[in-house]
C-alpha angles and dihedrals in degrees: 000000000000088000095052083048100056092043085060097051083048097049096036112034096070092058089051092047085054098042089102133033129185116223141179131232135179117222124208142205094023115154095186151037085234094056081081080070097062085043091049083049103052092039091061092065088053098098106236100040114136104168142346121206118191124217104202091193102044089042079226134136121210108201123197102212151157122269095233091066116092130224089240084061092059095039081056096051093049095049087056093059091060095261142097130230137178120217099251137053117257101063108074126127148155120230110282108254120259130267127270117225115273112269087026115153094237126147120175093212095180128022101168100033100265122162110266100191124236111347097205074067098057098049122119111244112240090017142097099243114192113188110206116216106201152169129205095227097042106113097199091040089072084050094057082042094061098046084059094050084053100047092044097056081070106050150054093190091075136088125180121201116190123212112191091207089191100200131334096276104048119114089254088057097052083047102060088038142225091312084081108076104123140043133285110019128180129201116195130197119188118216085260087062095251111149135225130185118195114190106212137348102324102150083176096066093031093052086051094046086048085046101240120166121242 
């Protein structure tokens, strides 16, 4: 009888150990953190989905599964969500972020949330200059971006400096201090030099401290 019962472990205990699997893939096309909800949601309905993680850096989700789903299944799922994904680590990325007109006055100052010194220091003298703090997979960050894009076709009295903050605890982030704890954040600087710091995506107080009539 022992001997029955050890035969079975044996037989029987492999085929538990390889029931689930966890796997990587790399999603695509994704304009928010929040596009990582949509994805969770339509997962959930992939038989055999145990649980979905989000890496908002690496734009990446890591599925705990069962062995029996396929990778097409979750490539499906994705797809449905109004994204694309590749099966591996290593591929994710947001949509890139949208042209400024030609002869726009746009510098990208950090890319990789690096620290940028004092930024009374970095305006540019007899313009409004905005520094946008941003993030890639801030979805109202890109909103604040386009109304930029937008203020800045029509005029030459205005400089935009962009800070890719990356996430809260990157150099760039300590920094800028504690004032930053949300995205987007805008910092203005009138040609006098008076500054102005807007928490989130208010177009009304950007547009007054740009002097836009209104």
């Amino acid at each position: 009888m022992r001997a029955l019962v050890l035969v079975s472990i044996l037989i029987f205990a492999p085929s538990a150990a390889r029931a689930e699997a966890t796997r990587v893939y790399s999603l695509r096309g994704a304009d928010c953190e929040s596009c990582a909800d949509k994805v969770r949601g339509e997962l959930k309905k992939v038989k055999g989905v145990k649980k979905v993680d989000f890496d908002r850096q690496k734009v990446e989700i890591t599925v705990r599964l069962d062995e029996t789903v396929a990778d097409a299944d979750v490539l499906a799922a994705v797809e449905r969500a109004g994204l694309k994904a590749v099966a591996g680590a290593g591929h994710g990325a947001y949509l890139p972020a949208e042209r400024y007109p030609a002869g726009a006055d746009v510098q990208v100052l950090s890319r990789d949330g690096s620290a940028v010194g004092r930024l009374d220091k970095l305006r540019v003298p007899d313009k409004y200059t905005v520094f946008d703090v941003y993030a890639e997979w801030c979805g109202p960050c890109r909103l604040v971006d386009a109304r930029l894009r937008e203020l800045i076709a029509g005029r030459k009295d205005l400089a935009v400096r962009k800070l890719n903050v990356v996430d809260f605890d990157s150099p760039l982030a300590k920094e800028l201090g504690s004032r930053v704890e949300v995205l987007p954040y805008v910092i203005v600087f009138d040609p006098a030099g008076k500054r102005t710091d807007i928490a989130g995506a208010d177009f009304g107080k950007l547009d007054k401290a740009l002097g836009v009539a209104r």
